[in-house]
C-alpha positions in Angstrom: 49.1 105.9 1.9 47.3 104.4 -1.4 50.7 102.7 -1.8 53.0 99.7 -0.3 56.0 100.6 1.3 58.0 99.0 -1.5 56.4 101.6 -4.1 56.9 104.7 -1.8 60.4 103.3 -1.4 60.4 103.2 -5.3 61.6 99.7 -5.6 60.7 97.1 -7.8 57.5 95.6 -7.1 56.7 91.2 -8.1 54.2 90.1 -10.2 51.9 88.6 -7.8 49.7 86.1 -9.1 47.0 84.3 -7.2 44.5 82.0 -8.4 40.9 80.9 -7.2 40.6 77.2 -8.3 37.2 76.6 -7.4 35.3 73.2 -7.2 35.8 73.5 -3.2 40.2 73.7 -3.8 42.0 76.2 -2.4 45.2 77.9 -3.7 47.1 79.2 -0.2 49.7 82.3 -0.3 52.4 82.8 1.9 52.0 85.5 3.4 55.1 86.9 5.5 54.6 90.3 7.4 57.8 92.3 8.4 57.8 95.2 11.0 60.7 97.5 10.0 61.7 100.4 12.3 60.4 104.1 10.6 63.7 105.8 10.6 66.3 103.7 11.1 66.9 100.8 8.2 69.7 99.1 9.3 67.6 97.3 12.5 66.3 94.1 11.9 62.7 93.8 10.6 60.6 92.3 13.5 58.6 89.3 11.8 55.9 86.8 13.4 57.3 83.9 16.1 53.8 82.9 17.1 50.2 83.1 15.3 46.9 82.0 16.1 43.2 82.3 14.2 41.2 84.7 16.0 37.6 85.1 15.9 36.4 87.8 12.8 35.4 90.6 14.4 32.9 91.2 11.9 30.9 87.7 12.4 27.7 89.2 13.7 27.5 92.6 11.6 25.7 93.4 8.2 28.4 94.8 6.8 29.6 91.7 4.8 33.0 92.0 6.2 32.8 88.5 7.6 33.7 87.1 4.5 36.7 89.2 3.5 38.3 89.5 6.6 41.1 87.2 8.9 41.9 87.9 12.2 44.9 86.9 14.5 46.6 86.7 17.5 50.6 87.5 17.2 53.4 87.1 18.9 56.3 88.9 17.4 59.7 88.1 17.5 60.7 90.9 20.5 57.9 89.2 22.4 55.1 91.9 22.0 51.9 90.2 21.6 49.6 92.3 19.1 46.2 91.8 17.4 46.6 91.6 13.6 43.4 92.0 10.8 43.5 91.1 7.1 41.2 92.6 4.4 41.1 92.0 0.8 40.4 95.1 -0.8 40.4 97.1 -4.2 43.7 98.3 -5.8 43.0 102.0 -6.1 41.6 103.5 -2.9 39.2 106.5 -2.3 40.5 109.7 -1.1 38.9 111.2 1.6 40.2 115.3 1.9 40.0 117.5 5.2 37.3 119.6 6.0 38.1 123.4 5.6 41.6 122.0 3.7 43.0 121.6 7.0 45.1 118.4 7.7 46.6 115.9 5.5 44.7 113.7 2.9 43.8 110.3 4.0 42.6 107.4 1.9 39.5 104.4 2.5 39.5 101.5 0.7 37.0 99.4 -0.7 36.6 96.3 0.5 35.9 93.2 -1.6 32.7 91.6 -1.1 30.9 88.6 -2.4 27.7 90.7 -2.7 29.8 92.1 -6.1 31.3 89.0 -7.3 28.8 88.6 -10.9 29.4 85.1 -10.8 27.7 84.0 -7.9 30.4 83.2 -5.8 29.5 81.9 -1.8 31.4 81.1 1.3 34.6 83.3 2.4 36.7 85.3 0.0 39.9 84.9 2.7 40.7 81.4 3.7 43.1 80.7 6.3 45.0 77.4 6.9 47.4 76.0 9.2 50.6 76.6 10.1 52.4 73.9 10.3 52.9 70.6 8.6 54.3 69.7 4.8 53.6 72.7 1.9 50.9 71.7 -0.5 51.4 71.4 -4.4 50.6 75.0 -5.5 52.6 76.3 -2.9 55.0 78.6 -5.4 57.8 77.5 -8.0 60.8 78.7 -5.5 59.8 76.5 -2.6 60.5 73.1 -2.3 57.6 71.1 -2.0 59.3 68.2 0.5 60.0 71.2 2.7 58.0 72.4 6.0 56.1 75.5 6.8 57.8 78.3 8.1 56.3 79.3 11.0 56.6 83.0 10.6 54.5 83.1 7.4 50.7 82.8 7.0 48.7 81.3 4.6 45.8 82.9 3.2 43.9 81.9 0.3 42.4 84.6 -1.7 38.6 82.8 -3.2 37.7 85.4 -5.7 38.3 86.4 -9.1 39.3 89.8 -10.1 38.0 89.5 -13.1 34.2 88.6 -11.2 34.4 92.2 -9.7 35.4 93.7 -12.7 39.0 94.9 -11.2 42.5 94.2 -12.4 44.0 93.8 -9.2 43.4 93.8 -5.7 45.3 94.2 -1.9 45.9 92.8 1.4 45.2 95.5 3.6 47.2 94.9 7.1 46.3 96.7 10.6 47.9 95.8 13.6 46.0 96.9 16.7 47.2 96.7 20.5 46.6 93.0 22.4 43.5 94.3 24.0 41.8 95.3 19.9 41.3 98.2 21.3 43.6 101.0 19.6 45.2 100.8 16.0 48.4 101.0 16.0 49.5 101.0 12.4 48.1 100.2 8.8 49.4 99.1 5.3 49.1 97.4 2.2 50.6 95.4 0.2 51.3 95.2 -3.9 49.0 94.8 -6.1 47.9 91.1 -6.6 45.8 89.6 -9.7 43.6 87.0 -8.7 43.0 84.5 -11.6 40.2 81.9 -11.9 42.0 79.1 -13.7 41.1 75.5 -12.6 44.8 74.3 -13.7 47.6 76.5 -11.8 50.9 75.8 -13.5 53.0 78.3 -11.4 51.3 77.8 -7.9 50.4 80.6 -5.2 52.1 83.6 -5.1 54.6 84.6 -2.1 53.8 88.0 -0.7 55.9 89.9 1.3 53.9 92.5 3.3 56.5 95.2 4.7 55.1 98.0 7.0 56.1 100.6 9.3 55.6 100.5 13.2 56.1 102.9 15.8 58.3 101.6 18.4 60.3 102.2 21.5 64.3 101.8 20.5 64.1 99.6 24.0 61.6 97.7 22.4 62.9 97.0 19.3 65.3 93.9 20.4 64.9 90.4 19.4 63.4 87.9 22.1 64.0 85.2 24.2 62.3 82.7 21.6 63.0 81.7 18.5 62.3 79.4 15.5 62.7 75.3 16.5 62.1 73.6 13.6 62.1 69.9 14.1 60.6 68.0 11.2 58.3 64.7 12.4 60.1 62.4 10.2 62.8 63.2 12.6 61.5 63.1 16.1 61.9 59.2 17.6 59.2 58.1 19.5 61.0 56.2 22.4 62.9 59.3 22.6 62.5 60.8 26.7 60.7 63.7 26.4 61.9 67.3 27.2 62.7 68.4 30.6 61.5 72.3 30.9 63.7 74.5 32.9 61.6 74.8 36.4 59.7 71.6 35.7 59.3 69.3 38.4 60.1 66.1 37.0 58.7 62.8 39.2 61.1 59.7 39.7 60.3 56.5 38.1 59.6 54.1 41.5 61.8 51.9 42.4 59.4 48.0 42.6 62.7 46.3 43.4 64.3 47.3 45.6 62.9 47.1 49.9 61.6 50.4 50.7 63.8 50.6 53.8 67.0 50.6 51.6 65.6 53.0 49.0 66.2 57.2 49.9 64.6 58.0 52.5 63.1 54.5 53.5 65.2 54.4 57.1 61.7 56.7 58.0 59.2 54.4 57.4 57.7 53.1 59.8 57.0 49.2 59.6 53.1 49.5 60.1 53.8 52.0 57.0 54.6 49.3 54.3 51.7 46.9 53.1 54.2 43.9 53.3 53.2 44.5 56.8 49.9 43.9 57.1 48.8 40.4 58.1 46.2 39.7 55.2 48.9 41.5 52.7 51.6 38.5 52.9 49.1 35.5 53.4 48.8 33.4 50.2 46.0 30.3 49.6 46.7 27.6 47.2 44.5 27.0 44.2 44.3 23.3 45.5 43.7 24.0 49.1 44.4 22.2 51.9 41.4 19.7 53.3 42.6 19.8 56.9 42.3 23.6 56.8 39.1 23.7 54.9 35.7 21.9 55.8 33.8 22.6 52.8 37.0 21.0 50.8 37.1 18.0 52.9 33.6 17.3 52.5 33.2 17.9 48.7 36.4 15.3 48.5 35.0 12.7 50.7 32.0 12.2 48.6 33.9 11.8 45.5 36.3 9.1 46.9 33.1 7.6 48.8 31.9 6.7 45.1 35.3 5.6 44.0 35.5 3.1 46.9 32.4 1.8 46.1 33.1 0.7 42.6 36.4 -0.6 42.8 35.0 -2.5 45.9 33.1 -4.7 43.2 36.0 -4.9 40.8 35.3 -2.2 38.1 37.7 0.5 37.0 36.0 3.9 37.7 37.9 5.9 35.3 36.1 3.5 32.5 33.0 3.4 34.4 33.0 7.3 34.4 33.4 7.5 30.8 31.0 4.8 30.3 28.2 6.1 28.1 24.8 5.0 30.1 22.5 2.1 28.4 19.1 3.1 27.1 16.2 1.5 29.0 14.0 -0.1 26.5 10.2 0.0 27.2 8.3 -3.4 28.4 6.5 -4.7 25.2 2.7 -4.8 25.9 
């Protein structure tokens, strides 16, 4: 379809407004994509539990897709792990008609690439950053700024200008392909957006909301086991215990204390099993030693009361006489 779901469904369509800043800053959009059932509205929109950056599929191509294109790795909120691709792409796309006027019409679009941009533009057109941690300052009027990420929302950043492709608007062109990237599954996009290059953003990125349909299984179409945690940092105490997982195998803290034959399971042990045991284990040697015991000792102390006998023998004190700084011999005159 050349139109968003909200259009077809004839309801009223944002303003979006993005802006390139330039001078290496970026200007992220939340992006939140919602899965609603084709027929039936009244069952909850599936949404994304868990996302992660995937490698662009079009990294070693010359088709200059690399630049306008992110790729991820989903987890949606009835478990179903799928494979999701974001272009950035004209407003008004090309239609393509049957051959022999057989079939319905179906419609490419453009892609946006930096090879058009007429002001010289380099690097990637759609920026991805993290998911988690505290919203940045041009993260949208309606959002407090103290707040922290969603998880179920992505942010993309949309580096280039419409006016530097001379187009008013552009899209984000969503398609969801099976976990293995093998089969397509379904495609949309969203409202137009206007990308402005404006080095002062006084209202912040934009908040897109990217609604498609997807073919599903009623069995399917049930909300998971997971859901969001959100814990902020400030929050979490770092003495706390940590989490104990269901199925975990969690190991006892030992017990130094206590004798290992009155601790659980200590009546087995067998006393050759315990290194208080051992003979070399419990013996202990004094720093001063014992001269009796030890030869080496006795001799190294013999000599040094040998020359303590000898001086008090002719009256002196030998703690002065070891302290005694020793005379200078002076030379016989010639």
């Amino acid at each position: 379809s050349p139109l968003s779901l909200d259009e077809e469904l004839g309801r009223e369509v944002p303003d979006y407004r993005a802006y390139k800043l330039g001078k290496k800053k970026c200007s992220y959009n939340q992006v939140e994509l919602e899965l609603v059932h084709p027929s039936d509205g009244a069952k909850e929109p599936l949404s994304i539990l868990e996302a992660m950056e995937a490698p662009c599929p079009h990294e070693h191509d010359d088709s200059g897709l690399q630049h306008s294109c992110l790729a991820y790795d989903v987890k949606l909120s009835n478990d179903m792990k799928i494979h999701l691709r974001l272009y950035v792409v004209h407003e008004t796309p090309q239609e393509v008609k049957p051959a022999a006027g057989k079939g319905a019409a179906t419609f490419r679009w453009k892609p946006v690439l930096r090879s058009q941009c007429a002001k010289g533009c380099s690097g990637p057109i759609l920026r991805a950053i993290q998911r988690f941690g505290k919203l940045g300052r041009r993260c949208g009027k309606d959002v407090d700024k103290e707040d922290w990420k969603e998880p179920r929302y992505l942010f993309v950043s949309i580096d280039e200008a419409c006016t530097h492709v001379g187009q008013r608007r552009f899209r984000l062109l969503s398609c969801i392909y099976d976990e293995a990237k093998e089969r397509c599954l379904t495609a949309s996009v969203s409202p137009p957006i206007k990308v402005l290059a404006n080095n002062d953003v006084p209202g912040g990125a934009a908040f897109i909301n990217l609604r498609q349909r997807f073919e599903l299984d009623d069995a399917k179409w049930v909300r998971g086991t997971g859901g969001y945690r959100r814990r902020p940092l400030k929050a979490l105490d770092a003495n706390a215990p940590g989490p104990s997982w269901p199925g975990s195998k969690a190991r006892p803290t030992p017990d130094l204390k206590t004798p290992p034959q009155h601790q659980e399971g200590g009546e087995n042990l067998a006393p050759a099993q315990r290194i208080d045991s051992v003979p070399h284990a419990t013996q202990k040697r004094s720093r001063s030693g014992d001269p009796a015991a030890d030869p080496k000792l006795a001799r190294r102390l013999s000599g040094k009361f040998a020359a303590t006998a000898r001086v008090e023998e002719k009256g002196g004190n030998p703690l002065a006489e070891a302290h005694e700084p020793k005379k200078k011999r002076r030379a016989p005159a010639p």
